[in-house]
Each structure stands twice: as C-alpha cells, then as structure tokens.
GUVEXBA-688496 format. One record per residue (C-alpha): residue in three letters; x, z, y. Coordinates in Angstrom, 1 decimal. Last residue first. Layout:
% GUVEXBA-688496
["ala", [X, Z, Y]]
...
***
This chain:
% GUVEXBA-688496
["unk", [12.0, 57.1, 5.2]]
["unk", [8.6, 56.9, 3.2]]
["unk", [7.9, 53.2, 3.2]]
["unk", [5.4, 50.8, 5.4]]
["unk", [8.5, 48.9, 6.9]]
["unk", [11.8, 49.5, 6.1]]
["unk", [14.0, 52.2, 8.3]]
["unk", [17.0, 53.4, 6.3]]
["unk", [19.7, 55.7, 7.4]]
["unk", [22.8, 54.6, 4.8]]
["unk", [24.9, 57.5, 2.9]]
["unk", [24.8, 56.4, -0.4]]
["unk", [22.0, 57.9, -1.5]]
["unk", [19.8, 56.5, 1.2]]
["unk", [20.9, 53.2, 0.1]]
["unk", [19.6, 53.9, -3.0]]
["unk", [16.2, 54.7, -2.0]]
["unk", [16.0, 51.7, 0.5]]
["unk", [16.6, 48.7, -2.0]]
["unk", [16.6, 46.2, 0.1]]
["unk", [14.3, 43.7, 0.7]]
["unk", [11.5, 45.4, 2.6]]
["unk", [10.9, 42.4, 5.1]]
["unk", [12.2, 44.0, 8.6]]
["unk", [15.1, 46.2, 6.9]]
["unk", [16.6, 48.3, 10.1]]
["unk", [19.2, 49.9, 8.8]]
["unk", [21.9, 52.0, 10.1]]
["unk", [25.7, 53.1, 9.0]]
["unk", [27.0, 54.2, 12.1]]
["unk", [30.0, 51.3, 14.2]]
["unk", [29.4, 49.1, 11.7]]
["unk", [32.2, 47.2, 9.9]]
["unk", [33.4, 49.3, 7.3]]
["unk", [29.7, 50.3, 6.3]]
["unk", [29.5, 46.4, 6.3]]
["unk", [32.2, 46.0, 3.6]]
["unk", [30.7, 48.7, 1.7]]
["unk", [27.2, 47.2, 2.2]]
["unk", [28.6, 44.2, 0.8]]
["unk", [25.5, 41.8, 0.6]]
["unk", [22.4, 41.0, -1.6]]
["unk", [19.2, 40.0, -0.1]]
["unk", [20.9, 38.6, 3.1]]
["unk", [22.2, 34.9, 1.9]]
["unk", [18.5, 34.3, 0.6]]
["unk", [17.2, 34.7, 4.1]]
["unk", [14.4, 37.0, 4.2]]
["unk", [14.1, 36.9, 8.6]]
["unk", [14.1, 39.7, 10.5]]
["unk", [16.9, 42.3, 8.9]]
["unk", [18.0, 44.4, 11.6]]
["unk", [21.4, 46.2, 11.8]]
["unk", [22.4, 49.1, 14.1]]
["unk", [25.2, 50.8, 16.4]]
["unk", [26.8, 47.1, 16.0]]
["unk", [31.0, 47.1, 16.3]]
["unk", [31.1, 44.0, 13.3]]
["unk", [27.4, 43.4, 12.4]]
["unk", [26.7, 40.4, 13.8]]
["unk", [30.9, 39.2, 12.0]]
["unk", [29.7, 40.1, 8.6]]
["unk", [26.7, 37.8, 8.7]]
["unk", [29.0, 34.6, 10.0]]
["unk", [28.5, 32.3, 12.3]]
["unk", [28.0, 34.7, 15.1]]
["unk", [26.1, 34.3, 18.1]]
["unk", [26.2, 36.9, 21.3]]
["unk", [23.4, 37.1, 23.4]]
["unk", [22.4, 36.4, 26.7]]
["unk", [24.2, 32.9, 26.8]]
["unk", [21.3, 31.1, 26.0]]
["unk", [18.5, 33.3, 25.0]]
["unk", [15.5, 30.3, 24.1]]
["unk", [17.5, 27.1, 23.6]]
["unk", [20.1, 29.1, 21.9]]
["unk", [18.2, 30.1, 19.5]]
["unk", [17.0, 26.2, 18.9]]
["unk", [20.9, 25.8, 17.8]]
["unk", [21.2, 29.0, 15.9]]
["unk", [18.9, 28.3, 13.5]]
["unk", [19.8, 27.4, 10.4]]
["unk", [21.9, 30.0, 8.1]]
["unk", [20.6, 32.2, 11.5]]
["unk", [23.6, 35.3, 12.7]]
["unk", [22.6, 37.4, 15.7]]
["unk", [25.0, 39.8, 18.2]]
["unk", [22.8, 41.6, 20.7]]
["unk", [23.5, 44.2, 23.3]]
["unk", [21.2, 46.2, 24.7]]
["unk", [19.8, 47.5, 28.5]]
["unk", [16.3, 48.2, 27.4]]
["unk", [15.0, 44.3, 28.1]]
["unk", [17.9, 43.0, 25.9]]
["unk", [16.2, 44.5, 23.3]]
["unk", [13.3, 43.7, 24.1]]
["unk", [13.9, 39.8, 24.5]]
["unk", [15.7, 40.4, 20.6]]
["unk", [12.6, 41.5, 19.3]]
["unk", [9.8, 39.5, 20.8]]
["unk", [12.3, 36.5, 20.0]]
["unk", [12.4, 37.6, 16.7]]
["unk", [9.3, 37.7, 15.5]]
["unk", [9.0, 33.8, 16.1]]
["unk", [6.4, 32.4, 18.1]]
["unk", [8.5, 29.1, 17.5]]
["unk", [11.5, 29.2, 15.9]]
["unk", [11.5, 26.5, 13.3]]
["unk", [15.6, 26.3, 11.9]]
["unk", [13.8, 26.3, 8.6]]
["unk", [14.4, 28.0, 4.9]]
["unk", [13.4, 31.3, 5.5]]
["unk", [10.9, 32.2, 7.5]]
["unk", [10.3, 32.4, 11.9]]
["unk", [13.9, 31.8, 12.5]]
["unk", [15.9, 34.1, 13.7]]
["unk", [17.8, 36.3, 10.8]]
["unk", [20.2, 39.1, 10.9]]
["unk", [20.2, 40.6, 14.1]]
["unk", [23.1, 43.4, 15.0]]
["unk", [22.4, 45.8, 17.5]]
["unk", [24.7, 47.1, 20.3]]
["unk", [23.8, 49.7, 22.2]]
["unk", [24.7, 49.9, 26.1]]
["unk", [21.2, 51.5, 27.0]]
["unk", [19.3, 51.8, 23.6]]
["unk", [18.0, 55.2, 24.9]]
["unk", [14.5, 56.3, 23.7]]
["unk", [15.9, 58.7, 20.8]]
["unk", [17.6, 56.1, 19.2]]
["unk", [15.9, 56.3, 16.3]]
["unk", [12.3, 56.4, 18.1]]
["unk", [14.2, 53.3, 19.8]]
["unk", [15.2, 51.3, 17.3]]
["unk", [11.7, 52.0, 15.4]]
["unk", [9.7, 50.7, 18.4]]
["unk", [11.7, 47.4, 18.4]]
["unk", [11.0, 47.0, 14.3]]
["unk", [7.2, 47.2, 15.3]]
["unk", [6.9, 45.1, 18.2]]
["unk", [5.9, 41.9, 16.4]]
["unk", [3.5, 43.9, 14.7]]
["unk", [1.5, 44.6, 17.8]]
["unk", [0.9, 40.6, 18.3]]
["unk", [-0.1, 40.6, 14.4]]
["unk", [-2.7, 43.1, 14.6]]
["unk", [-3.7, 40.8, 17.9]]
["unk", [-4.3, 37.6, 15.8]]
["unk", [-5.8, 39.3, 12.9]]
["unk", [-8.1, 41.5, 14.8]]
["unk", [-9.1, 38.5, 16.6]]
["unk", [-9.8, 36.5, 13.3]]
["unk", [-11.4, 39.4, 12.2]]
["unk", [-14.1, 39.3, 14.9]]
["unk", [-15.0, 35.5, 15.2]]
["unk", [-17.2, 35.4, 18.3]]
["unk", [-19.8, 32.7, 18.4]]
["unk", [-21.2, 30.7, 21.4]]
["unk", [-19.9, 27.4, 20.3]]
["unk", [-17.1, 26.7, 23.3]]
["unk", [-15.8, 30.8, 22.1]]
["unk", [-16.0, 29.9, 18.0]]
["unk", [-13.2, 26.6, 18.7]]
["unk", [-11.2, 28.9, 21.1]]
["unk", [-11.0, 30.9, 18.4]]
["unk", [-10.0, 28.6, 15.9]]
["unk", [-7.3, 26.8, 18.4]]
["unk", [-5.6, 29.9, 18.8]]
["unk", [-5.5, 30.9, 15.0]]
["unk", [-4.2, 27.4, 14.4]]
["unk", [-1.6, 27.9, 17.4]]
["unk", [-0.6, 31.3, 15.5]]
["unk", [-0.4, 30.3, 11.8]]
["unk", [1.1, 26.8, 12.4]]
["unk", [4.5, 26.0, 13.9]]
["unk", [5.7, 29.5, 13.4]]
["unk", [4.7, 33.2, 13.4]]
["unk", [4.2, 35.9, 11.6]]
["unk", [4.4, 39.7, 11.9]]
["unk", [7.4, 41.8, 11.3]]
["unk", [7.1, 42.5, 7.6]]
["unk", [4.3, 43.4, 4.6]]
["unk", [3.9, 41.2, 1.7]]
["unk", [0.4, 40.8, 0.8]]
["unk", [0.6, 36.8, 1.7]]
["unk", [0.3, 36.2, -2.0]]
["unk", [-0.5, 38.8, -4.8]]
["unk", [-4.1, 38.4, -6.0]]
["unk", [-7.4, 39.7, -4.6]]
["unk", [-10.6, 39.2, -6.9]]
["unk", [-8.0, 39.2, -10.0]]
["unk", [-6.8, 43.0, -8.6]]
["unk", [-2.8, 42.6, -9.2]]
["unk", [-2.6, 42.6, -5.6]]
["unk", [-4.1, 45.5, -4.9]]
["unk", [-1.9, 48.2, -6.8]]
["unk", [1.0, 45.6, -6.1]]
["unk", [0.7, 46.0, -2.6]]
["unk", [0.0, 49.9, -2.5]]
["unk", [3.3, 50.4, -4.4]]
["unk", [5.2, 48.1, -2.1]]
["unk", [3.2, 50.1, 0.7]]
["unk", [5.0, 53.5, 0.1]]
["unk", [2.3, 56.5, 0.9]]
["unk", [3.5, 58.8, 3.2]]
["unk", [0.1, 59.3, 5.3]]
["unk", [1.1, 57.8, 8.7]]
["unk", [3.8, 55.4, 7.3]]
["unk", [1.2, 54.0, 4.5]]
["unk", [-0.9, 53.3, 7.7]]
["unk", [1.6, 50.9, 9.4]]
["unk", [1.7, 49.4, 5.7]]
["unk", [-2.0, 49.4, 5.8]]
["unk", [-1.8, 47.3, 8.9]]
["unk", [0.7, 45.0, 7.6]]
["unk", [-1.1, 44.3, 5.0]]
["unk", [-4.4, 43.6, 7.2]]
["unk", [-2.0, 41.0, 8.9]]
["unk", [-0.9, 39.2, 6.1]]
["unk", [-4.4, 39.1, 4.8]]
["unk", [-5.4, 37.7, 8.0]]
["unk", [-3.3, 35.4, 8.8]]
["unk", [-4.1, 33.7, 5.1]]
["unk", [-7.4, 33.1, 6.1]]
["unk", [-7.1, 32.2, 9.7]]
["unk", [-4.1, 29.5, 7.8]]
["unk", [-7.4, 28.0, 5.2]]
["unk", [-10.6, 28.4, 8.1]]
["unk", [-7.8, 26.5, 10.5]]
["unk", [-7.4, 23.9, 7.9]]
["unk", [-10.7, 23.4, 6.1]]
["unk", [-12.8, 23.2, 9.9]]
["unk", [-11.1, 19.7, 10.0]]
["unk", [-12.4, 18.5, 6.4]]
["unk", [-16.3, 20.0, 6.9]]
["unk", [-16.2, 18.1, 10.2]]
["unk", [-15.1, 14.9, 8.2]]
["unk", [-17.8, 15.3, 4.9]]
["unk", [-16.2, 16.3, 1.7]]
["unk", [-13.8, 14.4, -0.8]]
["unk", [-11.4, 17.1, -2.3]]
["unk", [-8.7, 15.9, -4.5]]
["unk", [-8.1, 18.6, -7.5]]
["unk", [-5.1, 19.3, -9.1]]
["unk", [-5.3, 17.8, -12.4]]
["unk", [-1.5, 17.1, -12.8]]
["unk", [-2.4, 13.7, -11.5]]
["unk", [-2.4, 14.9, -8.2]]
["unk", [0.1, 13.2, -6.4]]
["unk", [0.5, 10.1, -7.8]]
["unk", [-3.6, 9.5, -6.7]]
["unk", [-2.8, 10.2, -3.2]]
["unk", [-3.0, 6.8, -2.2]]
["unk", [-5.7, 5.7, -4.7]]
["unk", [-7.6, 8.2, -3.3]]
["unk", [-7.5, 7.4, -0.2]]
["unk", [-8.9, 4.1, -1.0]]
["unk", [-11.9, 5.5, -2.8]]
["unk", [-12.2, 7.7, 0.2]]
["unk", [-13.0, 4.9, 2.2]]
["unk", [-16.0, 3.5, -0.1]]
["unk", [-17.1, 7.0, -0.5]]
["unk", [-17.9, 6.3, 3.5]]
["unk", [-18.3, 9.3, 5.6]]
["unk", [-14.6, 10.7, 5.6]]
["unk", [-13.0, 13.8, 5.2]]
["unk", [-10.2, 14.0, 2.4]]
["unk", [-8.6, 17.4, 1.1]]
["unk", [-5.9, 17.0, -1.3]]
["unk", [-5.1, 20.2, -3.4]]
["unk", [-2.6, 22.8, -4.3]]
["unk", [-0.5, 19.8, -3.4]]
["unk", [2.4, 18.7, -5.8]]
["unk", [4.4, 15.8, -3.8]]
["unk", [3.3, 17.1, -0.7]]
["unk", [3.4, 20.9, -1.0]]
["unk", [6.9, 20.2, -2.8]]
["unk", [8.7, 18.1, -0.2]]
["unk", [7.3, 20.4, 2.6]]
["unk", [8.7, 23.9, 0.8]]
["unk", [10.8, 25.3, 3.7]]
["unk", [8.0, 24.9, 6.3]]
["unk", [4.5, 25.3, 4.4]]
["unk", [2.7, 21.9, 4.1]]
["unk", [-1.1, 22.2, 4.1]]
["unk", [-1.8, 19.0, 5.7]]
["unk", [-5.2, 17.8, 6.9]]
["unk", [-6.9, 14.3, 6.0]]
["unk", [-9.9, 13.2, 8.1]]
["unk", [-10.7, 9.9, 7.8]]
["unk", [-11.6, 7.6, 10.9]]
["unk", [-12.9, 3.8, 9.3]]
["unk", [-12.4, 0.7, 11.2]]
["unk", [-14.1, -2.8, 12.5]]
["unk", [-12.7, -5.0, 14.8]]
["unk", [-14.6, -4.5, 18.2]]
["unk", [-11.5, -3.0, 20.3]]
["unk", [-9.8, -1.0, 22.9]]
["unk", [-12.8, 1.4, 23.7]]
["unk", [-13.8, 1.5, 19.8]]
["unk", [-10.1, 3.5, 19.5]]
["unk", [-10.7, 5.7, 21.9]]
["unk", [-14.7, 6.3, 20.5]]
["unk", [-13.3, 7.0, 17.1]]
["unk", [-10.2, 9.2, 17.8]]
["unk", [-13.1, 11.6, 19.7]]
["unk", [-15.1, 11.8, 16.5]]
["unk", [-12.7, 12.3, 14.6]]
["unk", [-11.7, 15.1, 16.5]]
["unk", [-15.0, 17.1, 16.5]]
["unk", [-13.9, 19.9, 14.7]]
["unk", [-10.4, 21.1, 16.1]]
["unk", [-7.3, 19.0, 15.0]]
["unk", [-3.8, 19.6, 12.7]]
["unk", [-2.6, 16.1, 12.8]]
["unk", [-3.0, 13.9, 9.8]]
["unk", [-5.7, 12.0, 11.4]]
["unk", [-6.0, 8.6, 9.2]]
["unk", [-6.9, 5.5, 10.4]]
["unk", [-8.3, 3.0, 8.1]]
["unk", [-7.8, -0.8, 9.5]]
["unk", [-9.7, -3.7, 9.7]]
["unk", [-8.5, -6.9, 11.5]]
["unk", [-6.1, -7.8, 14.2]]
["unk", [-5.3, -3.9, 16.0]]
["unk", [-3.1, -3.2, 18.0]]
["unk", [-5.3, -1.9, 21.4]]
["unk", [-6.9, 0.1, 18.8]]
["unk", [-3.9, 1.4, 17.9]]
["unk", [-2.5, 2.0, 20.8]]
["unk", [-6.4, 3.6, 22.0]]
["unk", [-6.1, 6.3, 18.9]]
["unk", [-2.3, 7.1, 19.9]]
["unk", [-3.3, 7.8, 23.2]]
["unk", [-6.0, 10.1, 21.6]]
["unk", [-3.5, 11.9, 19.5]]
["unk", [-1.3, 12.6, 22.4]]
["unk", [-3.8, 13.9, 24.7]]
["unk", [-5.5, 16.4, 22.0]]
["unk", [-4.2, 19.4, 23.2]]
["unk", [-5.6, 21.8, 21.0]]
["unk", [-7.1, 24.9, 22.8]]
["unk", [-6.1, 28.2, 23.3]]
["unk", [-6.0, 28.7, 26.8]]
["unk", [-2.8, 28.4, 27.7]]
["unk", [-3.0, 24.8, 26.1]]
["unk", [-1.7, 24.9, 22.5]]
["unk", [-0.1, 21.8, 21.2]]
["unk", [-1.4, 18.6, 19.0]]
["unk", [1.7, 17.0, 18.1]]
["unk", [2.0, 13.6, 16.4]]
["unk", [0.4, 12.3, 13.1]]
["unk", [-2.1, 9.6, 13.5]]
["unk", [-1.9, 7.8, 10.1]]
["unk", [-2.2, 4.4, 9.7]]
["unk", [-3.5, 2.3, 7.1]]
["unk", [-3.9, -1.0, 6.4]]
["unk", [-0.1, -1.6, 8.0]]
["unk", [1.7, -4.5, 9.4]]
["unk", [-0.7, -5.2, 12.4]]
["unk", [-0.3, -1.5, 13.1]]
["unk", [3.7, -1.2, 12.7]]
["unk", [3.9, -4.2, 15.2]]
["unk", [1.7, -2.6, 18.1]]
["unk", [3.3, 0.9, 17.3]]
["unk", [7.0, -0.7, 18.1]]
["unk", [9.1, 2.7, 18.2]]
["unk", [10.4, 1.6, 15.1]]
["unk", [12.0, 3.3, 11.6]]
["unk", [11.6, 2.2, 8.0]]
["unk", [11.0, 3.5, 4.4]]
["unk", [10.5, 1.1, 1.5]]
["unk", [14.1, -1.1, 1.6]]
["unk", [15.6, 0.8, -1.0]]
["unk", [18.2, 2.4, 1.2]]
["unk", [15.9, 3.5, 3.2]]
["unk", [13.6, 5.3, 0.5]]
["unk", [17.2, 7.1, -0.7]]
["unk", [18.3, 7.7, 2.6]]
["unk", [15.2, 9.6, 3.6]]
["unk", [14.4, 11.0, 0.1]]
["unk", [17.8, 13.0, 0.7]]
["unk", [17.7, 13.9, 4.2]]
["unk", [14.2, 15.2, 3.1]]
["unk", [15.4, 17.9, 0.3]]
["unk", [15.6, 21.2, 1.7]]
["unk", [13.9, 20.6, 5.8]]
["unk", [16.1, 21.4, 8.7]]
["unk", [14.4, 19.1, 11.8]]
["unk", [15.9, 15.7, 13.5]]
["unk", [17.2, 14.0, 10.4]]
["unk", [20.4, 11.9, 10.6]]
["unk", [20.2, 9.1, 8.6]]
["unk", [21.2, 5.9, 10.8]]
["unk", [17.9, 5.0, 10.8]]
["unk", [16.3, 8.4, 11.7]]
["unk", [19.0, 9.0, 14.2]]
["unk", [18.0, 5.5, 16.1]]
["unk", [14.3, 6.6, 15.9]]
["unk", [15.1, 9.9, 17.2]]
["unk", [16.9, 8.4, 19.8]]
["unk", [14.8, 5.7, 20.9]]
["unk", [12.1, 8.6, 21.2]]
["unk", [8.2, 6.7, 20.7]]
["unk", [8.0, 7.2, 17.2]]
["unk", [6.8, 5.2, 14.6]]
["unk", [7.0, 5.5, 10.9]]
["unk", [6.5, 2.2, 8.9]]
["unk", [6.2, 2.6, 4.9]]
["unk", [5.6, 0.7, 2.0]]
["unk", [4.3, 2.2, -0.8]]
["unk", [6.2, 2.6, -4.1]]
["unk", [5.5, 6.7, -4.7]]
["unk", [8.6, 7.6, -2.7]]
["unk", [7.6, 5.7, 0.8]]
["unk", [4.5, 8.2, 0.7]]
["unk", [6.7, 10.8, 0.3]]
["unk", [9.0, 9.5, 3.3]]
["unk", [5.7, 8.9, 5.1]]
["unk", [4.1, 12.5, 4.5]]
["unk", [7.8, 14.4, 5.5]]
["unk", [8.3, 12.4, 8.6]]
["unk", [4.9, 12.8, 9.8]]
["unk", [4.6, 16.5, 9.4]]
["unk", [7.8, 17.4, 10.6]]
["unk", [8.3, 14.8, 13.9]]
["unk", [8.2, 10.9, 13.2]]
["unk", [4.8, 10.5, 15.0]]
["unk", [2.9, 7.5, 14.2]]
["unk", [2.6, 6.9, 10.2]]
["unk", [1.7, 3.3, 9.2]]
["unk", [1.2, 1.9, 5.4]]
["unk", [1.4, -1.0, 3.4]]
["unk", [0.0, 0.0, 0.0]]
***
C-alpha cells in the first residue's frame, strides 16, 4: 500500500518506519529541511531503542523516504496520515492549527480519492473539523478515519508492531476494511482490531491515558498515606494488585508523571467536559494529586535538612520523564531541580539520554556530569528521579566514598531500603517506613 505520513516527529516517524517494515511503501513529510536532510542521511531527531535501525534498514531498501513536498507525497499516496503536534493552549485545549493546515495541504493536493488518517492525539469532534478543511480545498471524494496511538516512549517499536489493540473510527465498514488490511500484520497474534464509530475512536485515547493517570496517582496517594500510618506501600501494591478486578500495572508509586502524553491528554479531557457542561471529578483529583506529587522528593530534602538547603549540594540521578527517552517534558524533575535551585542549592545531574533537552531548560544553572559517580562526587544528598537501568544496582561503597553524608533520596523505590539502612545509609523512599 502506498502510503503518506505528515509529520516526521515521534509518533509519525515511528508508525511510517513500521508501516515501511510490513512491505508498504512509505512517504513521511516534514516541513524542517533539516530534519528531513538528517532523516535521509540517518540521523534520528528523538532517542527511541530500535528506530535508527528500521530507519536505515527500510531506507536502504528503497521502502522508506523523506520530503518536505506534501503536494507530491499526497498524489503518490492512498493514504495519508495527519500526524504532527497538537499542543496545549494555556487553557487546556488542543491546538488544532497544525493538523487543520495539514487537512487544507492535502486537500489542496489531492487528484482523486484518498483516505486520511488522523493519527494525532485530537479532542472529539476533530474529524469533523479535518473534513470541512479539506472539502474547502476540493470536490474529490475522501474518507476521515480516526486511528489513535497508544505508543508508550521507550517501547514505540513494540506498541506498534504488537498493539494491545488497534482502534479504528470511521463511518464506512467499507473504509475500515482498508485499514484493516493495513494493520492486518500487526495483529495476527489475535489481538483484537477495534472498528467503532469516529467520536467513539477520539474519546478512546484521553478516556485510556485519564485512566491510567489515575491509578498512578491514587497510588501515589496511598503511598503518601502508608507514610502517615506506617504501612509500606510495596506491600499495599501487591496486596491490591494481585486482585484480578485490579491488576498490577501503573500501581507503582514515585514522583508523579509526566511526558509527552499523560498530562496534555488530561488537559485536553478536561477542557473537553468544561465546553460540554460536565465536570470530570477524578480526572481533577488525578491531575492535581499528581501536581502535589511532583513536590514530594523536594519536601523530604528539606524536612531532612531541617528547612535549610542553602549552599547544599544534591546529586540528581535521572531527568527524563521515564526511562528509555531523552523526553522531558512536564518532567518530575524539572519541578525538582527548579526548587532546588530556588532554596539557595546546588545541583550536579547525570541522564543516560537527556542531558541535551536539560540543558534547554536549566542551562548553565546546574552542573552536568556524564558520569553517575561524578553527580554524586561532594553532594550532601542523592536523588533517584528517573528508573534508569544503569541506577538499579551501583557501588554504594564507591558512592559512600564519594558523598559528602551518606543520603538517599530513592524517587521510584528501587533500592533496597532496609539493607541500606543497615549499612549505615539514611534512606527516604516513597510510601515506606523510614
């Protein structure tokens, strides 16, 4: 299938380069020369395990390619996905500008019939919107399917190639018989491919990340509870979690979330229930739990410190939002680090990935290591933020040597806190007797 995908950023580069590795042919379109230039050359603009690699392959066999023409890449393609950014206005709401520009290019493009596919994350009535800017630039005829992505950062390549499901909105089963056939290498473990109506297809996303907000955020209330009443959340976790009506994921408490998706998704929802009349009341509660939560390891530095972090110096170990991404946006961190610095601080931080966008948002404020070992050489404390493989099992001799006191600040409850303890470490998890 001869395919178009406008907007080479995360979600668009990652759905054509898989679409590219089933057989189909594959245009992405950007409208950055650079990017596009990188892109052919090999260089990929975001940290994602495994795409360099089905880049260069699918280039290299001649079934991936790169343009900033949209005009060409639409005549070329049958179907073309609208994938480029929809960000939060201060109040809340998608900004839909750039998808609906895309929607008039392509219908300015187009020479016959054409399915166009929002990929974008996009508020209920989207589709609807894409339509009427596309029949302003044309009378050839087209179909608008809704088809959201449930990629998680880190794990892109596998969410696409083995999706917990495929969800297709579109009002002609005719339609979604093609769509099917796109995604049909995808799922033919079983996994099922959902064809609904296109409203019911938008509200899927933001009622799927409001979900999972929430349960991470009620966990991270009980663990701010457990603390109160000496309970150890890790026990309280799998007590629940092994419940077959509940289930283990997204109960592990930490500093909050944050990211390209959870918090502008939880935005957009709300703002979605406000212009409709109706108040969603644990979405709020989820959304501001999870604003308080971000201040949680800063409040523990300083009930340690006795209020005074004035000339400190604390060690961060982690600064993206998760593991396995250089993705800092509404990251825990920042809230952390900006405090820090706010009480008279100093800060020396360590990212496997994302020290480049960190220095985007602190610049010379702070102090970046390349190494672990060398943010916590002189520190008065170490905090874990972010559950990087290379921080689950290090030399706490060799950092004992290193640190000015022997403090711990564990953000994600990955060491072993008892032991620690034992051997002469203060320890300060999250939602466990201290």
């Amino acid at each position: 299938m001869k395919i178009a995908v406008i907007g080479s950023g995360y979600v668009g580069l990652v759905a054509g380069t898989c679409f590219a590795e089933t057989g189909n042919q594959v245009l992405c379109v950007d409208k950055d020369p650079a990017k596009i230039e990188d892109l052919k050359a090999g260089r990929i603009p975001i940290y994602e395990p495994g795409l360099e690699e089905l880049v260069r392959r699918n280039v290299a066999e001649e079934r991936l390619s790169f343009t900033t023409d949209t005009d060409a890449a639409v005549k070329a393609s049958t179907v073309v996905f609208i994938a480029v950014g929809t960000p939060p206005g201060d109040d809340g709401s998608s900004d839909l500008s750039m998808v609906l520009a895309v929607a008039r290019a392509i219908g300015k493009a187009m020479d016959g019939y054409k399915v166009i596919v929002d990929k974008s994350t996009v508020p209920v009535g989207t589709a609807r919107k894409v339509a009427e800017a596309i029949r302003s630039q044309t009378s050839h005829p087209f179909d608008v399917v809704s088809n959201p992505e449930f990629l998680k950062e880190g794990a892109a390549i596998d969410d696409f190639m083995k999706p917990d499901r495929v969800v297709i909105g579109c009002d002609d089963p005719r339609v979604a018989e093609i769509m099917k056939e796109l995604y049909s290498p995808f799922v033919r473990t079983g996994k099922p491919l959902l064809a609904m109506d296109v409203a019911s297809a938008e509200m899927t996303k933001y009622a799927a990340n409001a979900m999972l907000a929430a349960r991470i955020s009620f966990m991270n209330e009980m663990a701010l509870l457990c603390e109160k009443v000496g309970a150890d959340v890790d026990a309280v976790r799998r007590g629940i979690g092994t419940d077959s009506r509940i289930g283990p994921a997204f109960l592990f408490p930490g500093v909050g979330y944050g990211g390209s998706c959870f918090p502008k998704d939880v935005k957009a929802l709300l703002k979605t229930s406000e212009e409709n009349g109706l108040e969603l009341h644990t979405v709020r509660a989820a959304e501001a739990a999870n604003e308080r939560q971000k201040t949680v390891l800063f409040s523990k530095l300083k009930a340690h410190f006795k209020g005074d972090l004035k000339g400190r110096t604390v060690g961060v170990w982690g600064l993206a939002f998760k593991p396995r991404t250089d993705d800092m946006r509404e990251a825990p961190s920042i809230v952390l680090v900006e405090a820090l610095l706010a009480a008279g601080a100093k800060v020396r931080a360590a990212d496997p990935e994302a020290m480049k966008e960190a220095r985007k948002i602190f610049g010379a404020r702070i102090t970046y290591c390349a190494k672990p070992y060398d943010a916590v050489d002189g520190v008065d404390a170490l905090v874990l933020v972010t559950e990087w493989n290379e921080f689950r099992h290090p030399d706490f001799d060799r950092m004992k040597g290193l640190m000015k006191s022997p403090v711990l600040f564990d953000g994600r409850n990955i060491w072993a806190g008892r032991r620690l303890a034992a051997q002469g470490w203060t320890y300060h998890g999250i939602g466990v007797r201290e």
